[in-house]
N, C-alpha and C positions, 0 to 999 in steps of 0.2 A: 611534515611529520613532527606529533612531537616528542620531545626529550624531556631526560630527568634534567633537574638543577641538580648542585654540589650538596645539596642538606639532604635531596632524597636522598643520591648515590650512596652519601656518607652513613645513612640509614638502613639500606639496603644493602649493604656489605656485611651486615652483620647479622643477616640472615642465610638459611640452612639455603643451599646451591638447588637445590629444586624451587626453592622461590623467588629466587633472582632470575631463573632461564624464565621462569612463566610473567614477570612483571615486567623482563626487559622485551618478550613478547608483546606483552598485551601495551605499553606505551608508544608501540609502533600505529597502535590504531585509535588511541584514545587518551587526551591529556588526562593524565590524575598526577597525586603529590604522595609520596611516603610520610607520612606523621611517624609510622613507630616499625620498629625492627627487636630488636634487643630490649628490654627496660629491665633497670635495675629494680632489686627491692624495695627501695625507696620511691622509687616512681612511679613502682605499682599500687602500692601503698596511698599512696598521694591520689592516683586516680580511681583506686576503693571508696577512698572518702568521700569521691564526688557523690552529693544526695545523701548521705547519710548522718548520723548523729552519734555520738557517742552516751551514751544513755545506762546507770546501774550497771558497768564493766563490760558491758556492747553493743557494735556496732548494731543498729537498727536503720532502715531506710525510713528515710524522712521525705526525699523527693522523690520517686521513682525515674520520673521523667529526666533527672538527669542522674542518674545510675548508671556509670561507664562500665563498670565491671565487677565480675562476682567474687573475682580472685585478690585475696588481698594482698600475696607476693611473699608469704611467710609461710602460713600455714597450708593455706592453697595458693600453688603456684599456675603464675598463668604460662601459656606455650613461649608467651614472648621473654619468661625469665631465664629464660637459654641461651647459651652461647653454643654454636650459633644460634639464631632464635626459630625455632620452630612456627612462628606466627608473624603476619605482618599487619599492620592495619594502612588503608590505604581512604582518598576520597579524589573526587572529579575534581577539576580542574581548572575553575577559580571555585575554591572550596562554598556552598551554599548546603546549609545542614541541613533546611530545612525542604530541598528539595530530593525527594525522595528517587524519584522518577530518576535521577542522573546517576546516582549509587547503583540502581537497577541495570539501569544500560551499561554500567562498566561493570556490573558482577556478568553480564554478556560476552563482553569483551574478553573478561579476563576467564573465564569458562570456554571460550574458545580456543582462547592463546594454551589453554590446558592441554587440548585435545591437538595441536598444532605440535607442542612440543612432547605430548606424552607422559605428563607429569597431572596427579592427581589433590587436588586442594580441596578444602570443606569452608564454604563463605558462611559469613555469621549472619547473612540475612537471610538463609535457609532452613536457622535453626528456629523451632518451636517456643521453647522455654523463655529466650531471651536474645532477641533481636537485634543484632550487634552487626551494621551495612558495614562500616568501614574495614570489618577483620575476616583475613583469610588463615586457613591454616594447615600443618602438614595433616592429612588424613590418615585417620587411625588403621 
C-alpha cells in the first residue's frame, strides 16, 4: 500500500479536513504526491507568471501551454490562498506530465475515495474553460 512521504504530509496539513480524509482515502489505492496545499501570495504570483508576459502594465499570455493558473493571488485569489487551503493539487506517482491517462485514473481514485468517505470535491480536469488535472477543490 502506498503512503505519503514527510513533504506531502507536510502539505497536506494545511489543507481544509475534508481534503485530507479524501486524500488520506484515496493513497490507500493509489501512489500520488501533494505538490500544493496552502500557497502563499507570492507563490501564487510566481506560478501566474508561468506563460505569460508582462506587456504596456499587463499581464498577457505568451504560452498558453504552460499557463498554471488564472489567479494571480492579489487581485483574484485562488482556493489554495487559504488557510486552511480550500484546494489541493495533487499528481501520480512517479510524477510524468505528460502522461495524461495516469491523472485520469487517480481523478478515479480519488472520486471514489469521495463517495467512501462522503465528502464532495470539484477536480480541475472536469472543468471546461481550463483544464487544470492536478487540482482538486472544496465544492461550491
Amino acid at each position: 500500500m502506498a503512503k505519503f512521504g514527510a513533504k506531502s504530509l507536510e502539505r497536506l496539513a494545511t489543507c481544509h479536513p475534508d481534503i485530507q480524509v479524501v486524500m488520506n482515502e484515496a493513497i490507500k489505492h493509489f501512489d500520488f504526491t501533494i505538490l500544493y496545499g496552502t500557497r502563499s501570495t507570492e507563490e501564487q504570483f510566481f506560478l501566474f507568471k508561468k506563460g505569460r508576459k508582462y506587456v504596456d502594465g499587463k499581464w498577457i499570455v505568451s504560452n498558453k501551454s504552460e499557463v498554471v493558473t488564472n489567479m494571480d493571488g492579489a487581485i483574484k485569489q485562488s482556493k489554495h490562498n487559504h488557510s486552511p487551503s480550500q484546494a489541493i493539487d495533487i499528481a501520480p506517482y512517479p510524477i510524468d506530465w505528460t502522461d495524461i491517462n495516469r491523472f485520469k485514473k487517480l481523478s478515479e481514485v480519488v472520486k471514489q475515495a469521495m463517495v467512501t468517505v462522503g465528502v464532495q470535491l470539484q477536480w480541475g480536469g472536469d472543468w471546461k474553460q481550463f483544464t487544470d488535472y492536478p487540482h482538486w477543490e472544496i465544492k461550491k
